[in-house]
C-alpha positions in Angstrom: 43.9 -12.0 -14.6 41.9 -9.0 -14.7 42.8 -5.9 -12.5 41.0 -5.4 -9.4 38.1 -2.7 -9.9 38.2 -3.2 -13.5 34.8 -2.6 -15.2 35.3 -3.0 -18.6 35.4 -0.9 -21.9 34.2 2.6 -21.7 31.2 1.3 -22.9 30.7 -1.2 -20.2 30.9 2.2 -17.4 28.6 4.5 -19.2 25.9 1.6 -18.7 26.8 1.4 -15.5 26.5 5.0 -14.8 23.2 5.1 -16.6 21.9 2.5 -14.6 23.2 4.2 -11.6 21.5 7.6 -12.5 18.3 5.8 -13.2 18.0 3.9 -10.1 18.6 7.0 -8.2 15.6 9.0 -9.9 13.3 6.3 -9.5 12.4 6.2 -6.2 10.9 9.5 -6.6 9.7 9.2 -9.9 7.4 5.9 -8.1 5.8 8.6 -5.5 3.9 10.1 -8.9 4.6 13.2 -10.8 4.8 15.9 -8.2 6.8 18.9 -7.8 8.8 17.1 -5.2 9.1 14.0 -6.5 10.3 15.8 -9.9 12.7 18.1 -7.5 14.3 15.0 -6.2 15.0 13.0 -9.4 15.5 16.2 -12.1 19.0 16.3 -11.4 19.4 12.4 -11.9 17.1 12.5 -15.2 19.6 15.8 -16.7 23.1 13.4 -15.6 21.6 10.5 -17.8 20.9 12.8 -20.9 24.0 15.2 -20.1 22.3 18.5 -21.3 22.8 21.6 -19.9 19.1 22.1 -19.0 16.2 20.0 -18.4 12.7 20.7 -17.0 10.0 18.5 -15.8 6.1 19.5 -16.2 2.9 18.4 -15.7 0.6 19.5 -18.8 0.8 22.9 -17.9 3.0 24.5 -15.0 7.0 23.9 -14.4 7.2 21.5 -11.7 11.1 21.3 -11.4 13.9 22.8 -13.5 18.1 21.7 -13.2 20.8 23.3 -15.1 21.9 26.5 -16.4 19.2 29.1 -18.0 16.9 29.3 -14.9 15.2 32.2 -16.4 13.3 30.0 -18.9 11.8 28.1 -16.4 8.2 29.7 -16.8 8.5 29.0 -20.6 8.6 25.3 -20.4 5.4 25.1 -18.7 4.2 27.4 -21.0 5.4 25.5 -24.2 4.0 22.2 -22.2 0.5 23.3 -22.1 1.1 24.8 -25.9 2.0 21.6 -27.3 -0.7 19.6 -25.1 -3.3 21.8 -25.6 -6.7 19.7 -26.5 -7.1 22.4 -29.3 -3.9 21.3 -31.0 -3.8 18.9 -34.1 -4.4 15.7 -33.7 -1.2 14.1 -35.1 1.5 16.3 -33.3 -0.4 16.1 -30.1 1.7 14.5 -27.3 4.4 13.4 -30.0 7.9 14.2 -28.9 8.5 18.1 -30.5 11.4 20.3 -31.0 11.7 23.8 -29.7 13.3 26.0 -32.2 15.7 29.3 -30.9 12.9 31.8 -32.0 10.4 29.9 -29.0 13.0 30.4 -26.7 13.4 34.4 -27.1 16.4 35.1 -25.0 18.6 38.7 -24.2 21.4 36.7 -21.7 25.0 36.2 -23.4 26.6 33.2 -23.6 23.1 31.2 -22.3 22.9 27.4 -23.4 19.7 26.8 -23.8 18.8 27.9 -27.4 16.7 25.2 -28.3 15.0 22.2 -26.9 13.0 18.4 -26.9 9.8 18.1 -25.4 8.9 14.4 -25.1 5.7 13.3 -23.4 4.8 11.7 -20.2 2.6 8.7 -21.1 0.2 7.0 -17.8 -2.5 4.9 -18.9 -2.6 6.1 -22.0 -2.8 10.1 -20.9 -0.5 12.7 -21.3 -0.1 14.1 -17.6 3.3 15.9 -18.6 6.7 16.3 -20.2 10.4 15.8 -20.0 12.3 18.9 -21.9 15.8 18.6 -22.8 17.1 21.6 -23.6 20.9 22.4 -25.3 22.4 25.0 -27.5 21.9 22.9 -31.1 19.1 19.9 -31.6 21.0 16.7 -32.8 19.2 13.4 -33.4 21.0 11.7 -30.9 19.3 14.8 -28.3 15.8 13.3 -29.8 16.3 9.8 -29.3 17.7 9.9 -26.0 14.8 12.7 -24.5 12.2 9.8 -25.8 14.0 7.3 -24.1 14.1 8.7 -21.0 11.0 10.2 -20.9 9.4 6.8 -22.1 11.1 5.0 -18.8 10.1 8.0 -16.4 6.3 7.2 -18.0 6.9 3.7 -17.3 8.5 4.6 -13.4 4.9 6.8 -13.2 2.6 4.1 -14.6 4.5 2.0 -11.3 3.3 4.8 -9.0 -0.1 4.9 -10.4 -0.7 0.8 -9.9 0.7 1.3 -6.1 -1.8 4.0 -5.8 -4.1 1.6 -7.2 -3.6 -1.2 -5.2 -3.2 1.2 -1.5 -6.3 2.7 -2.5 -8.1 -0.7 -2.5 -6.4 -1.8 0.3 -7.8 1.2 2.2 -11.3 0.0 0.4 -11.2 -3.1 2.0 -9.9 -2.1 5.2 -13.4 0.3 4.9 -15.5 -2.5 4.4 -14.0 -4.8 7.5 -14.9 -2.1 9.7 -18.8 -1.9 8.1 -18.7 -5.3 8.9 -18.4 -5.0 12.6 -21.6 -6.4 13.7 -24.4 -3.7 14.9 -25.2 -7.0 17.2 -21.9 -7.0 18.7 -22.6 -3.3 19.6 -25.2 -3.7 20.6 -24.7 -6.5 22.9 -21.8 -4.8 24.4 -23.5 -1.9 25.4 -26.3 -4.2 26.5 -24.0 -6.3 28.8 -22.3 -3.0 30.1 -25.8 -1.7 31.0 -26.4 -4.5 33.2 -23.4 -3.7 35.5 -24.1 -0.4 35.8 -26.1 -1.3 39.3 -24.5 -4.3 40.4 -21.1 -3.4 39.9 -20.5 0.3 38.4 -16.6 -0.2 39.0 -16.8 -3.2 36.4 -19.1 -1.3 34.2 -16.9 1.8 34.0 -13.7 -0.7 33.1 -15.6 -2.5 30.3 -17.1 1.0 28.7 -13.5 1.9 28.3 -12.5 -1.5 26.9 -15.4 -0.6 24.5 -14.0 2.7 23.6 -11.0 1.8 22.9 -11.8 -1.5 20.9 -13.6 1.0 19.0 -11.0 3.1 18.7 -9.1 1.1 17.1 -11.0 -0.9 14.9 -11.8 2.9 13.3 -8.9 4.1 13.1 -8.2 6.4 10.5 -4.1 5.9 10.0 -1.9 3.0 8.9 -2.1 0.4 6.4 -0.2 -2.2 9.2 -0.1 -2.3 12.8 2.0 -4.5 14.9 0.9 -8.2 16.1 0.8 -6.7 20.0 -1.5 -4.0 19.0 -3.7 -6.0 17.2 -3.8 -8.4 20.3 -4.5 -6.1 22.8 -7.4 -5.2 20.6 -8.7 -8.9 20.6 -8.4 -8.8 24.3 -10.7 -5.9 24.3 -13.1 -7.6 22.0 -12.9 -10.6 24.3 -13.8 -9.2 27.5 -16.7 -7.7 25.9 -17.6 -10.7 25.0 -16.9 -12.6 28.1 -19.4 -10.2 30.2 -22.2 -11.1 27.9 -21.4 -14.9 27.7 -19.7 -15.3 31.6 -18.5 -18.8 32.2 -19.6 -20.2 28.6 -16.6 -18.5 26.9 -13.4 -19.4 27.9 -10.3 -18.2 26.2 -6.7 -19.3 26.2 -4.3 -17.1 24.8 -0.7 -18.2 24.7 2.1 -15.3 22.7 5.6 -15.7 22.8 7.0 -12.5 23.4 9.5 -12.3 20.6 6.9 -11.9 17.8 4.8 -9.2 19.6 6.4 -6.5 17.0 6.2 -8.5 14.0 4.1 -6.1 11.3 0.7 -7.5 10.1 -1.7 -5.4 7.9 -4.3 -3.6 9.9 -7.1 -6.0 11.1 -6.2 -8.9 9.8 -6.9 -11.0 13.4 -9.4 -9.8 14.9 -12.1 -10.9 12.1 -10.9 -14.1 12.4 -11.4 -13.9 16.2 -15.0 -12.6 15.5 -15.9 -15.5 13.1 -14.8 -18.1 15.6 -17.5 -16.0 18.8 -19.9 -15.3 15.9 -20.4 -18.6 13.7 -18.7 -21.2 16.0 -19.4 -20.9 19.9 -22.1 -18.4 19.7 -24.1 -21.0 17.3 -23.0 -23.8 19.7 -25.2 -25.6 22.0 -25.1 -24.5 25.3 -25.5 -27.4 26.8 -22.8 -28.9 25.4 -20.8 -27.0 27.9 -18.5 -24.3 27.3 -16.6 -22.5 24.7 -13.5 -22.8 24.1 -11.1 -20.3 22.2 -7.4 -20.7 21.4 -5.1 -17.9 20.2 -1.6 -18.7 19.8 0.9 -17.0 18.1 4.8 -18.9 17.5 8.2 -17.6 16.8 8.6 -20.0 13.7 12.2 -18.9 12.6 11.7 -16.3 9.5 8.2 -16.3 10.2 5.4 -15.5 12.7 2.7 -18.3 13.0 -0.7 -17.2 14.6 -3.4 -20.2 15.1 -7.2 -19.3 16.2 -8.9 -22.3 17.1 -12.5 -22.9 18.8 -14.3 -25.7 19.6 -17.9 -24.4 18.0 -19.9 -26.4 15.5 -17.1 -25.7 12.5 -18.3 -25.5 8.8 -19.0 -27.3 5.4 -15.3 -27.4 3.9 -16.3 -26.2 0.8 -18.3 -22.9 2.0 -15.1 -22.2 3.8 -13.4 -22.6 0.4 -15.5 -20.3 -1.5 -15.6 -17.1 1.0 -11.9 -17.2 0.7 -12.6 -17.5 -3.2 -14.3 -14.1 -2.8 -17.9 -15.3 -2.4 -19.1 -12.0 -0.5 -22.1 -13.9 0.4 -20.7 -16.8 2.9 -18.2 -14.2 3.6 -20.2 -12.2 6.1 -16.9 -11.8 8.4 -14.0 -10.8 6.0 -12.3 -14.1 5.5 -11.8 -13.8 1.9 -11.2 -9.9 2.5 -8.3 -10.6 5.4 -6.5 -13.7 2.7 -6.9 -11.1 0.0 -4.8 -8.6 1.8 -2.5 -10.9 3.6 -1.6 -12.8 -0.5 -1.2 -9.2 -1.6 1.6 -7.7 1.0 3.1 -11.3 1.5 2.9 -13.1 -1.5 0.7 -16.0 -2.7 2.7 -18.5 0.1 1.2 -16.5 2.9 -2.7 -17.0 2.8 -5.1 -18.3 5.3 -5.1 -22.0 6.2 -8.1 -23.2 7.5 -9.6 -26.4 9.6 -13.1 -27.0 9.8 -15.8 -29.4 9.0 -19.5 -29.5 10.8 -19.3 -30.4 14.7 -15.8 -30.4 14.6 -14.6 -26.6 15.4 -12.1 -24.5 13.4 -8.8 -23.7 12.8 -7.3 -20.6 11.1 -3.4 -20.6 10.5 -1.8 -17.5 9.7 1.6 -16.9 8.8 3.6 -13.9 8.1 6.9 -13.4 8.0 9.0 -11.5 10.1 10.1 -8.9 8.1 9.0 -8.0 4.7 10.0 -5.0 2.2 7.6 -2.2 2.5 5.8 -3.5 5.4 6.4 -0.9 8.0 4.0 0.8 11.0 
């Protein structure tokens, strides 16, 4: 029987306190290479090497310094853009270097930091800065260990730069849902809102601030997600707009339970879906055929948030459906493929649109999200 708490050999803890260093300087380190994000995880970084000294630059300034010898801080920035310098030789430039005592002139007694490593910060295959690990005598061990670690903060960088990536073409396709909200719609709208402004100014002035704030909204400037409620009192907006231009032909039925109101969804990813089924289902319908008939409901499904948008309008070919959601920006004129893209991307593959459709037979669209998911906050 082991000992309770017992963690091993010697060799077994200093993993485990490497492993604990490093996971506290990542989440910093996976915000980019600034001078707070290098301010918060310095300290972290010069525990795992266990030098007196370290510094962290970008190819030319001092963006953070820990240890003793703060009076060389303006030198490692200086050595940084030295070493980096485009004029350098090819073969030494951004290799891991050593900094000998006479690059380090220094009038303090007693100070550690005599000499140094200065290992490279590697992102895509550029040099954007270095980790310096500086100590009173170079040993190999010194070397080895400043390339490690600076190889793993690159590594903790190149992270940052894909999620800076991937919110940056989030944002980009967020962009182009809101070009895609119909000039016709606007139109329309404002139309419809025209027409009361005699017969009924009271309604008129209650449906121009629907319109203002729908429009609000929908170009909103903040926020990757919103909350379910807010993007259903949105739709509501949309919808009354829509019911003064269409009167008794649209009717809508809209049943929420309460429960998943605050469930986080990423920005407008209902309301197009709302809009395809007025736009290419009851809009395209046959009047005479009576009226339109929309369906929103959204169910408390356990884990997960179900939302169903059905309508009753003339549907569509299966396999059109199929390739707008492949990403067919032709027979994709509402975002479909755009609002499955994003929804696969902060949910995982499991959580794309469903949809139900054939011609003369309506639509469905099934969207499920879960309830809670890492990183997916207002």
């Amino acid at each position: 029987m082991r000992r309770r708490g017992h963690l091993g050999t010697e060799a077994d803890r200093a993993t485990f306190r490497a492993l604990h260093q490093a996971s506290l300087a990542s989440p910093a380190l996976r915000e980019g290479l600034t001078a707070d994000s290098a301010e918060r995880a310095i300290k972290h970084l010069r525990t795992l090497l266990g030098t007196p000294a370290l510094a962290l630059t970008d190819t030319a300034s001092t963006l953070a310094w820990d240890g003793s010898g703060g009076h060389h801080e303006p030198q490692a920035g200086a050595l940084a853009a030295m070493l980096l310098a485009p004029t350098g030789p090819e073969p030494t430039r951004g290799w891991t270097r050593t900094v000998e005592p006479e690059q380090l002139p220094c009038s303090t007694a007693g100070c550690a930091v005599r000499t140094g490593v200065i290992s490279p910060l590697v992102v895509d295959g550029r040099v954007i800065g270095t980790v310096q690990a500086y100590a009173a005598t170079i040993t190999a061990g010194l070397v080895r260990a400043t390339e490690e670690v600076a190889q793993w903060v690159s590594g903790q960088l190149e992270l940052a730069e894909l999620d800076a990536s991937r919110n940056r073409a989030m944002e980009a396709e967020v962009q182009a849902l809101r070009a895609q909200i119909s000039p016709h719609f606007i139109y329309n709208s404002l139309g419809a809102i025209a027409s009361f402004v005699r017969t009924d100014p009271d309604r008129a002035r209650e449906l121009l601030l629907e319109f203002a704030d729908f429009t609000r909204y929908s170009f909103r400037r903040h926020g990757e997600f919103t909350t379910l409620a807010e993007e259903l009192r949105s739709i509501e907006r949309y919808l009354l707009l829509e019911q003064a231009r269409f009167g008794d032909r649209l009717q809508v039925t809209l049943n929420v339970a309460p429960e998943v109101l605050p469930v986080v969804v990423p920005f407008l990813c209902i309301q197009p879906l709302v809009e395809n089924a007025v736009r290419h289902g009851l809009e395209a319908s046959d009047p005479a055929k009576g009226a339109g008939h929309l369906r929103i409901v959204a169910h408390d499904r356990g884990h997960e948030c179900v939302v169903e948008v059905e309508d009753n309008g003339v549907g569509e070919d299966p396999e059109k459906v199929r390739r707008a959601l492949a990403g067919d920006a032709a027979l994709d004129s509402v975002g479909l493929g755009n609002v499955d893209a994003r929804l696969r991307a902060t949910f995982g593959d499991d959580y794309g649109l469903v949809v139900e459709t054939a011609p003369g037979a309506g639509t469905k669209v099934i969207v499920r999200v879960p309830k809670f998911a890492p990183g997916v906050t207002v």
